[in-house]
C-alpha positions in Angstrom: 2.5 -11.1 -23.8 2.4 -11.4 -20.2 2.0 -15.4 -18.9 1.2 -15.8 -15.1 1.3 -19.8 -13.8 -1.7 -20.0 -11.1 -2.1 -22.6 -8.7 -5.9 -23.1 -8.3 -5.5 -25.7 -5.2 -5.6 -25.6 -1.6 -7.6 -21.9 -0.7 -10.7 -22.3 1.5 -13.1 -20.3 -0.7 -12.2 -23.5 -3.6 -11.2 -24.0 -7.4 -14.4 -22.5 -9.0 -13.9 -19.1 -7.0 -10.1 -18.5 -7.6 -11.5 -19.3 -11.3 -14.0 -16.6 -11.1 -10.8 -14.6 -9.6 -8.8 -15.7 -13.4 -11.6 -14.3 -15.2 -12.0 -11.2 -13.7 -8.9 -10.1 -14.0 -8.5 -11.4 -17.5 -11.6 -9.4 -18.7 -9.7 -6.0 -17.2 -6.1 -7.5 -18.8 -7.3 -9.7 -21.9 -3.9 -10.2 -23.4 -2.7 -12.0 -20.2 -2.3 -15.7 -20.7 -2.7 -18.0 -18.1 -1.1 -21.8 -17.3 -3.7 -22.8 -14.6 -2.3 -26.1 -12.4 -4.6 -27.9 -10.5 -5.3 -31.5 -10.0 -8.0 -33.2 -12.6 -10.7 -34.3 -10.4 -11.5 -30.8 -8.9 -9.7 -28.5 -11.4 -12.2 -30.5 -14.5 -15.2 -30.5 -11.8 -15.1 -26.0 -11.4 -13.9 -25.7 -15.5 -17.5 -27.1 -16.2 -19.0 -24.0 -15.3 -16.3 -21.8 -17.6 -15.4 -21.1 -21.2 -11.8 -20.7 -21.1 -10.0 -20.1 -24.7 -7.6 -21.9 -25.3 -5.2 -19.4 -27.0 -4.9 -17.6 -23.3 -5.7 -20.4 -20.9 -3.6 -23.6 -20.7 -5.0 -26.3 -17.9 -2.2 -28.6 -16.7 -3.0 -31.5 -14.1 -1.1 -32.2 -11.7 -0.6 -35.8 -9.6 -1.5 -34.0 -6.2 -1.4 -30.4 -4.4 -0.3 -29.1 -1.0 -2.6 -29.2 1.8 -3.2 -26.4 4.0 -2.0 -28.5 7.0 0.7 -29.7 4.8 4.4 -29.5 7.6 6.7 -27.6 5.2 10.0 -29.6 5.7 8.1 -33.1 5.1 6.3 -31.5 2.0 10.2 -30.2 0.5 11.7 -33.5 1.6 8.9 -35.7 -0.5 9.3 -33.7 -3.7 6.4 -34.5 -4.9 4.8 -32.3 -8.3 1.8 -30.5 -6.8 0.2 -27.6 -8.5 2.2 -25.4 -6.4 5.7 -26.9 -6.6 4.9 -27.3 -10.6 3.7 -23.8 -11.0 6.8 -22.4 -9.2 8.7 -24.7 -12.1 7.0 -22.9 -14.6 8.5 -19.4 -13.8 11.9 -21.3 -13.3 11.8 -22.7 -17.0 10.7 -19.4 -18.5 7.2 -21.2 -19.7 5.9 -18.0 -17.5 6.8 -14.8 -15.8 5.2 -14.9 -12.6 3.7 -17.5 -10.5 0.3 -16.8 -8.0 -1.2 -19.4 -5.1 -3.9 -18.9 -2.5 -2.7 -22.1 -0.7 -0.3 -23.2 2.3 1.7 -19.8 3.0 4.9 -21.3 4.3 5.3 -24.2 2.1 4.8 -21.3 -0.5 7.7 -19.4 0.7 9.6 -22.4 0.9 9.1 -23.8 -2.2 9.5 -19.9 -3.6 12.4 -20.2 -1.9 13.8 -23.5 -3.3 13.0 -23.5 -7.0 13.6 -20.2 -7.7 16.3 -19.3 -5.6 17.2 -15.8 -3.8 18.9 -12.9 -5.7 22.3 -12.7 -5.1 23.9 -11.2 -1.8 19.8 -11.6 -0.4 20.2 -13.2 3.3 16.7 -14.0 3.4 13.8 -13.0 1.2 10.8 -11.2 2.2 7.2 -10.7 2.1 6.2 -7.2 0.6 2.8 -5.5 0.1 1.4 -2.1 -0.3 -1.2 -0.7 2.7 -3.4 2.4 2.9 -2.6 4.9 5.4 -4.1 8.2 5.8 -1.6 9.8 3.2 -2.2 7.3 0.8 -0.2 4.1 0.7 3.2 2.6 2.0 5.0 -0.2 1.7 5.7 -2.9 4.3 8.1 -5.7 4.7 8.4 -8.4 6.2 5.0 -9.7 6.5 5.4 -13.1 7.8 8.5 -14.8 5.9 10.7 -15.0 8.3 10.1 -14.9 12.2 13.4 -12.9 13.0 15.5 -11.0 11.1 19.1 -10.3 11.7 19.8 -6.1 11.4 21.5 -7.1 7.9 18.3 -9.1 7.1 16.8 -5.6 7.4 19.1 -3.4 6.2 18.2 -5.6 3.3 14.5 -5.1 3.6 14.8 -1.3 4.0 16.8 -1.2 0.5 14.7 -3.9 -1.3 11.1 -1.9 0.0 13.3 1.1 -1.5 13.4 0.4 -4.9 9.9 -1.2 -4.6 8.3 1.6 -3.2 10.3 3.7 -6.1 9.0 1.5 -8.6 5.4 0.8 -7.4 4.3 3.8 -5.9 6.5 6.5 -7.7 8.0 7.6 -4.7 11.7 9.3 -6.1 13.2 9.3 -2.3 10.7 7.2 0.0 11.4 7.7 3.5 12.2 4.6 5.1 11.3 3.6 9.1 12.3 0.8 11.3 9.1 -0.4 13.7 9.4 -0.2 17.0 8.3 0.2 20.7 8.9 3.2 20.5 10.7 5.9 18.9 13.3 6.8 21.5 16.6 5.3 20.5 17.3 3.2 23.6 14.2 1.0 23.4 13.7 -2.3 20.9 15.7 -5.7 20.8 19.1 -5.7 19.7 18.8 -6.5 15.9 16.6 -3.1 15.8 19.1 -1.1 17.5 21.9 -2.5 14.9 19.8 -2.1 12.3 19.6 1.7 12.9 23.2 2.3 13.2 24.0 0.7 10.0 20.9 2.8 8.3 21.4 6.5 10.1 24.9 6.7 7.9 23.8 5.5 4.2 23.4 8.1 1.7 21.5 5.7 -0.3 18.4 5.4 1.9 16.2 8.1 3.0 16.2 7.2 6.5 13.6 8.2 8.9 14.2 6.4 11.9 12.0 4.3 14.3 8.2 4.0 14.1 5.4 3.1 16.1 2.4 1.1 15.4 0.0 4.0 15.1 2.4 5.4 12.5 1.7 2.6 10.0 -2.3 4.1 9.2 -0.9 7.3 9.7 1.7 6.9 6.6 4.4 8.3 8.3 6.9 7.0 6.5 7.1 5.5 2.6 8.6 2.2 4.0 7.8 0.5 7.1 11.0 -2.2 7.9 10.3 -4.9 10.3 10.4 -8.7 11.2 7.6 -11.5 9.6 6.5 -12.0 13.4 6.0 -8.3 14.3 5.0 -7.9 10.5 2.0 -10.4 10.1 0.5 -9.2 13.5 0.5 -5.5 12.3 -1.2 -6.9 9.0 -3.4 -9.0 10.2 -4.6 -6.5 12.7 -4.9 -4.1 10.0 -7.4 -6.1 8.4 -8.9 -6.8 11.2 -9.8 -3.7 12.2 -11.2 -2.6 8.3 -13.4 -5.5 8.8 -14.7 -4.0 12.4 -15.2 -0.7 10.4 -17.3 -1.8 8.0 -19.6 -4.0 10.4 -19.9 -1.4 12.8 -20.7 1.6 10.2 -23.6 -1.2 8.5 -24.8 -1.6 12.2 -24.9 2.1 12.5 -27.0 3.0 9.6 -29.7 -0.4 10.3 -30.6 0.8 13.5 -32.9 3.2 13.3 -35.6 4.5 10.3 -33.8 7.8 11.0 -30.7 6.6 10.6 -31.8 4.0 7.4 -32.3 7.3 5.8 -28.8 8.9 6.9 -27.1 5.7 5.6 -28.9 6.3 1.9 -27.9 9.9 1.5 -24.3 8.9 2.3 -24.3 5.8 0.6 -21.9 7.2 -2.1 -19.4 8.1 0.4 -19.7 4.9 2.4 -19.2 2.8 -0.9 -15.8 4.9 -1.5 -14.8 4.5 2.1 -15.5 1.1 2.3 -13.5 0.5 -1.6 -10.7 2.4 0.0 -10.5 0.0 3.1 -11.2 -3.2 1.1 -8.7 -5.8 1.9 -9.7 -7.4 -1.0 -7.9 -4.9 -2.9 -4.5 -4.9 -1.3 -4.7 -8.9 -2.0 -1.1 -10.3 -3.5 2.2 -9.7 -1.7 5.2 -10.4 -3.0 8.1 -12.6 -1.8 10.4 -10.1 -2.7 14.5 -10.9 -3.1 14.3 -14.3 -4.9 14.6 -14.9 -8.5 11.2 -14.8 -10.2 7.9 -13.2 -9.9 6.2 -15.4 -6.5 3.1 -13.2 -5.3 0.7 -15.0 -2.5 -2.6 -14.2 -2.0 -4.8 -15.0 1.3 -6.2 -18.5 1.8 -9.7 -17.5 2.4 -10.3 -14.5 -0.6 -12.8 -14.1 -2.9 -12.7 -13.6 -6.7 -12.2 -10.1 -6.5 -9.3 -10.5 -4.3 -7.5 -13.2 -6.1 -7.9 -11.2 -9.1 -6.0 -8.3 -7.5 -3.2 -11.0 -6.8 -3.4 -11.8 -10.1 -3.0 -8.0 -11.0 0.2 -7.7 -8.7 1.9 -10.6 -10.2 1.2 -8.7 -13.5 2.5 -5.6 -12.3 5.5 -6.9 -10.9 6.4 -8.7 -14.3 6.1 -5.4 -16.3 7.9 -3.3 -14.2 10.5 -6.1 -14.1 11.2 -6.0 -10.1 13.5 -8.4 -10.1 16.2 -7.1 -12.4 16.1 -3.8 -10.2 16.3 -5.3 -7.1 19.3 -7.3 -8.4 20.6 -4.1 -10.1 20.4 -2.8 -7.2 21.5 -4.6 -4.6 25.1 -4.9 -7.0 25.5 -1.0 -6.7 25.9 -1.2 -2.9 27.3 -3.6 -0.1 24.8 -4.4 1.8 25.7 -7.6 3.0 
């Protein structure tokens, strides 16, 4: 049996909807079992409204949580046992396999970071995640844990998004791409230039070359490889631009009788284009390269989409990640 630890506190949408977020995914994965952390006065508060059994659903209270101001460095430095830091403890001990939190992203990674510690030989760990793209899906890494990376940093990333792409999406040979400015070899900063050389020569990666923005949708390669900064702009602008979508295709089809009527005939389509698109559904990436199962989902979700975080923390835990990124990562030097 699969446990996940979930830290309820610190999201904007609240405890009683990343509850709602538990239970959805439990009733699509009932033999899940759950250690839920949160602290008493608003964890007991949303529990009111819920029947949780108590042969899948442990509640454990916690002194105090991290805020989503919370300054990351003061947070590590005070030590204190919030719901996130005691969650992350539970994964450590082996009381569970996989730990999930909606709050403060980069005390998240930090903590990730600190209690769990990086696989060996990792320089720095990453953020992963699937996206859709014209072709289907692709991986991409790093999405916002660390600012810069060193070419090494993502020589790493390329053969950790690898073995996750291999894993996640069945790819046997992803093709893997460095983003870029552009694809002609001359252009990019320095670490990006590096980065190529010490890809174009490995055997061990299928490597495409540099990419460009539009070649993320377009699912040009299996693997996209970049930094957090350049990483959590693409993302974010992803999103972004699903949400514009979907407002301007509703705005579309309510303008008009004529075209009230055009919107009905093609609401089935709409509804699978707008499920495709979903961010909700892409919800839960992974801090991939340190020694346990972290997987953070957006501050401001819903239910559904904390229960697809949920889901990805599952996944992750059955197809064992961590042991073959490790495995790995001993096969080759790339150090």
């Amino acid at each position: 049996m699969v446990c996940l630890s979930v830290d309820v506190m610190g999201a904007d949408s609240g405890v009683e909807e990343l509850l709602k977020g538990i239970l959805l995914f439990h009733s699509r994965c009932p033999e899940c079992k759950f250690l839920i952390f949160g602290v008493e006065s608003d964890l007991s508060l949303g529990l009111k409204n819920f029947s949780l059994s108590q042969n899948l659903f442990d509640v454990i209270y916690t002194p105090t949580y991290v805020r989503s101001q919370a300054d990351v460095f003061s947070t590590l430095k005070a030590g204190e046992d919030t719901s996130m830091s005691c969650a992350l403890r539970s994964v450590f001990s082996g009381q569970s396999q996989g730990a999930v939190s909606a709050g403060n992203t980069g005390v998240y990674l930090a903590l990730s970071k600190s209690i769990l510690k990086t696989l060996e030989g990792i320089l720095r760990p990453a953020i992963v995640s699937q996206i859709p793209t014209c072709r289907g899906e692709s991986i991409m890494l790093d999405l916002g844990g660390n600012l810069e990376s060193s070419s090494k940093s993502l020589v790493q990333y390329a053969l950790m998004g690898k073995v996750f792409c291999q894993k996640v999406l069945g790819v046997e040979f992803p093709s893997v791409g460095i983003l870029n400015v552009g694809t002609e070899l001359q252009k990019g900063k320095e670490s990006l230039k590096e980065a190529y050389e010490l890809l174009k020569n490995r055997k061990e990666i299928n490597f495409y070359g540099y990419v460009e923005g539009d070649d993320i949708s377009k699912g040009t390669v299996d693997v996209v490889v970049t930094d957090g900064f350049t990483g959590n702009i693409a993302l974010k602008t992803g999103e972004g631009t699903m949400r514009m979508m979907s407002y301007m295709l509703n705005r579309v089809f309510q303008s008009s009788f004529y075209s009230r009527c055009v919107g009905f005939i093609a609401r089935p389509f709409l509804q699978d284009f707008k499920a495709y698109f979903d961010p909700r559904v892409y919800n839960g990436a992974l801090w991939l390269g340190v020694r346990g199962i972290a997987v953070k989902s957006h501050g401001g979700t819903d239910s559904i989409g904390f229960s697809h975080a949920l889901e990805t923390a599952y996944d992750m835990v059955r197809m064992n990640i961590v042991h073959e990124i490790q495995s790995t990562l001993l096969q080759h030097d790339f150090s």
